[in-house]
C-alpha positions in Angstrom: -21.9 11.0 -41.8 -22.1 8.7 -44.6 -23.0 5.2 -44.2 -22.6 2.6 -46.9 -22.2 5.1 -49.2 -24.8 7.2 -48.5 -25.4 10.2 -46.4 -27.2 9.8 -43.3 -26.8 11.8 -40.9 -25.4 15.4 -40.2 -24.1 16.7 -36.8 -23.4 20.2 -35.9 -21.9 21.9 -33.1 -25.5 22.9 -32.2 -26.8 19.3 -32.2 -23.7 17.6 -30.8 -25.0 17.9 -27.0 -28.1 15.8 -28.0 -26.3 12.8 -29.1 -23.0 13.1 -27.0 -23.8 10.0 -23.9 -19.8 10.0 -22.9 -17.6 11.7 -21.3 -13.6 11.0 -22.0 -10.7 12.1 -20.1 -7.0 13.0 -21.1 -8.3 16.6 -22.4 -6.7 20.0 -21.3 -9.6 20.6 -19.6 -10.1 17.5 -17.7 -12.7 15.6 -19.3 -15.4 16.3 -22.0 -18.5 15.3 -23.2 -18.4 13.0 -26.3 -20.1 10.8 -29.1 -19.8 7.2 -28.6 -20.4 6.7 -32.7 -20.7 2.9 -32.5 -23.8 3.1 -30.1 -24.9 6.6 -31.3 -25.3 5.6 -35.0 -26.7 2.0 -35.0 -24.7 -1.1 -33.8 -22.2 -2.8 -35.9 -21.2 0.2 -37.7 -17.5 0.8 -38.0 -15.6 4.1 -38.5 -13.7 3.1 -42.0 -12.8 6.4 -43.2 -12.8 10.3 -41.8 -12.3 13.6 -43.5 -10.3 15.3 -41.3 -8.3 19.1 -41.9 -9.9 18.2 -45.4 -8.2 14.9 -46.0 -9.1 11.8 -46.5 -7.8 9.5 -43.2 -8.4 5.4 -43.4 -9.5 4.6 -39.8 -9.1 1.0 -38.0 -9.1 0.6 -34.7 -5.4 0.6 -33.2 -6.0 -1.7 -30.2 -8.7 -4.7 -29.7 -11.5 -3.0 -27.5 -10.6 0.6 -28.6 -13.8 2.7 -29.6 -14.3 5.6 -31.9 -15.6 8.8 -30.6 -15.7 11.8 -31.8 -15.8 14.9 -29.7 -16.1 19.1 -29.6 -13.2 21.0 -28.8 -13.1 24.7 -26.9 -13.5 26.3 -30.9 -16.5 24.2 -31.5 -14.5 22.1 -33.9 -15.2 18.5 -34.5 -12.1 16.2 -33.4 -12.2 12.2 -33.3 -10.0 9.1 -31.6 -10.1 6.3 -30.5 -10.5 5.7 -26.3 -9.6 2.6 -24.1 -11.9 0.9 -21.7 -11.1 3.5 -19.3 -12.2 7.0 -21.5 -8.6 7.7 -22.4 -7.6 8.4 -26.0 -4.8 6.4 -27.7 -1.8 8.1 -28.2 -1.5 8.7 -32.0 -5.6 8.1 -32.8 -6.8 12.1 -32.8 -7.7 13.4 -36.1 -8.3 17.3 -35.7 -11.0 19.0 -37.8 -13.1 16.4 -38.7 -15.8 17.0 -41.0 -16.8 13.4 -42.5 -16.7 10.4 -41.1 -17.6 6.9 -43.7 -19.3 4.1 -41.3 -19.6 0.7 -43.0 -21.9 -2.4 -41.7 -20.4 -5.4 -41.5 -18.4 -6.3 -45.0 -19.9 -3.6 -46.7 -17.0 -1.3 -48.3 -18.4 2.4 -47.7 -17.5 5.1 -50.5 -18.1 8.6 -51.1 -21.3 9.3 -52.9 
């Protein structure tokens, strides 16, 4: 994770289950554990970019309210969207394969080191 520009923070699959506090629905297999990244990471971060399948993806929310999480999937691969009030992705908000994501505080423009 990168956050104004700088790297901060590195999850793996092996660490994910410390930090994941959520659990969203809409998944094949019902529900699953996830990371709420704007309380995980420090409040008043927002997701302004993610590397995902090894492209660069400009993120913004797609509804007022909707949160960014990202979550594991059954091959231990990292996959983000954005979920409603009640846990439920947004259609059209996963990004598969995720292996950055760029967090900016308040006006701050985050770039790649």
């Amino acid at each position: 994770m990168i956050v104004d520009g700088k790297p901060r923070q590195t999850i793996t699959p092996e660490s994910f289950a410390k930090v994941a506090r959520l659990q969203i629905t809409g998944q094949r297999e019902g529900s699953a554990a996830a990371i709420d990244v704007g309380r995980a990471f420090g409040s008043g971060l927002q997701v302004v970019e993610l590397t995902a399948g090894g492209t660069r993806v400009k993120a913004a929310p797609p509804a007022r309210g909707a949160r960014a999480v990202i979550h594991l999937t059954r091959r231990a691969r990292f996959k983000f969207a954005w979920i409603d009030a009640t846990g439920e992705p947004i259609d059209g908000s996963k990004q598969r394969d995720v292996s950055e994501l760029v967090l900016a505080t308040g006006s701050q423009v985050a770039t790649r080191p």
